[in-house]
Residue, then its C-alpha position, 0 to 999 in steps of 0.5 A: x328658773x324652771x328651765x334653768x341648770x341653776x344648783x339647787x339649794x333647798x334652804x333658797x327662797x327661789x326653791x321655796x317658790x317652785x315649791x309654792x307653785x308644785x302646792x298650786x296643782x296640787x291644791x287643784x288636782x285635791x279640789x277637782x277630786x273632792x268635787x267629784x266625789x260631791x257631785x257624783x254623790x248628789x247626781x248618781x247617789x253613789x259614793x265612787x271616792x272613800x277619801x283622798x289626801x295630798x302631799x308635797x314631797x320634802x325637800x330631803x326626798x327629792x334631793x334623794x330621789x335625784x341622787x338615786x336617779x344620778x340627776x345632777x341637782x339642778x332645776x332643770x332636772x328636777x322639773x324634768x325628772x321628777x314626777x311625784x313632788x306634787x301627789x294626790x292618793x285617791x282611795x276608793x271603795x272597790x275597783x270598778x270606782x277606781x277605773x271610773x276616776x280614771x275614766x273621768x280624769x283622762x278627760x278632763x280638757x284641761x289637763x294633759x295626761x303624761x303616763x299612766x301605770x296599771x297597776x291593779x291588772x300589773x301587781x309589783x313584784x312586792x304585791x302593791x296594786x293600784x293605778x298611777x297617773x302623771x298629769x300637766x295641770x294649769x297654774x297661773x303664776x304671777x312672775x316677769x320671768x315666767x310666762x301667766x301660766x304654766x303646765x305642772x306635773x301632779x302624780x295621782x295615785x288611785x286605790x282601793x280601800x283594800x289596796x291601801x290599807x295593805x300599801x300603807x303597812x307595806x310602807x311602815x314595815x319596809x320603809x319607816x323602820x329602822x331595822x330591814x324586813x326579813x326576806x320572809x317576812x317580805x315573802x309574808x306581805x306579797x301574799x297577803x296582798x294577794x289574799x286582800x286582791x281575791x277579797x277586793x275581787x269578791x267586794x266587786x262582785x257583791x257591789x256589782x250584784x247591788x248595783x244590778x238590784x238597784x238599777x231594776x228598781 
């Protein structure tokens, strides 16, 4: 089926077992995090990971971010074509933990890492800053049609508690209300993400400062 030109149909039992499958790396990618963020905490006595969510993109989404692609709606192009079904948003407290989850997920023997976006050194046009990453994780699956395990696409999204706590805002103005956002208003929200980025730099710098001060202790 993954690699099938089958239509898709969402209300189908087959889409809600490629669905199933997306939930199995995600719950994976969502523990691996939560385990870093235990051990790192336990070994080094420090806190590289605020919080961390999941989610599995809707089915209305999907299909509307196909058209938008100008996908034909099969299984094949989804599987192929579509990166972020399956997502996990990593939110740390500055910015020097978000290269360290990086640096450690870049890492990790099992997972193959497809694309990566920086976007904290590359801010949007729109003033979004954050660091996405594309891995293949591991999922047994227990099908005569498929194989014991597969490789399945997990985006990760990686901020800083600045950074989201703008991108979040940004989302609900723009993208969950009825009305348009105002060119101006628009205007309004790239520089405060400019304003939360210096903020977010002099954070860094204090927390460098500390870091230096425990260490001579």
């Amino acid at each position: 089926m993954l690699n099938e030109i089958i239509p898709i149909n969402t209300k189908e039992k087959e889409f809600d077992m490629l669905m199933n499958i997306y939930q199995k790396a995600c719950n994976q990618v969502y523990e691996m995090v939560n385990g870093l963020k235990f051990e790192y905490n336990n070994i080094f006595n420090r806190n590289i990971i605020n919080h961390a969510t999941s989610r599995i993109k809707a089915p209305k989404s999907i299909v509307n971010k196909m058209k938008k692609k100008n996908l034909e709606l099969n299984y094949k192009n989804l599987v192929d074509n579509i990166n972020d079904i399956a997502g996990v948003r990593v939110v740390c407290p500055v910015k020097e933990d978000v290269y360290t989850v990086v640096k450690i997920i870049e890492k990790i023997p099992s997972w193959n890492l497809i694309l990566e976006k920086d976007y904290i050194k590359n801010p949007k046009k729109s003033g979004y800053s954050g660091y996405h990453m594309i891995v293949e994780v591991p999922v047994k699956i227990f099908d005569s049609n498929l194989k014991n395990q597969i490789f399945v696409k997990v985006e990760i999204q990686i901020r800083t508690m600045a950074m989201d706590f703008w991108a979040e805002n940004e989302h609900k103005m723009k993208y969950k209300s009825n009305k348009k956002i105002s060119f101006w208003d628009s205007k309004r929200l790239e520089f405060y993400a400019k304003a939360i980025n210096f903020i977010d730099d002099k954070l860094s710098r204090i927390n460098k400062r500390q870091e230096i001060k425990n260490y001579k202790y």
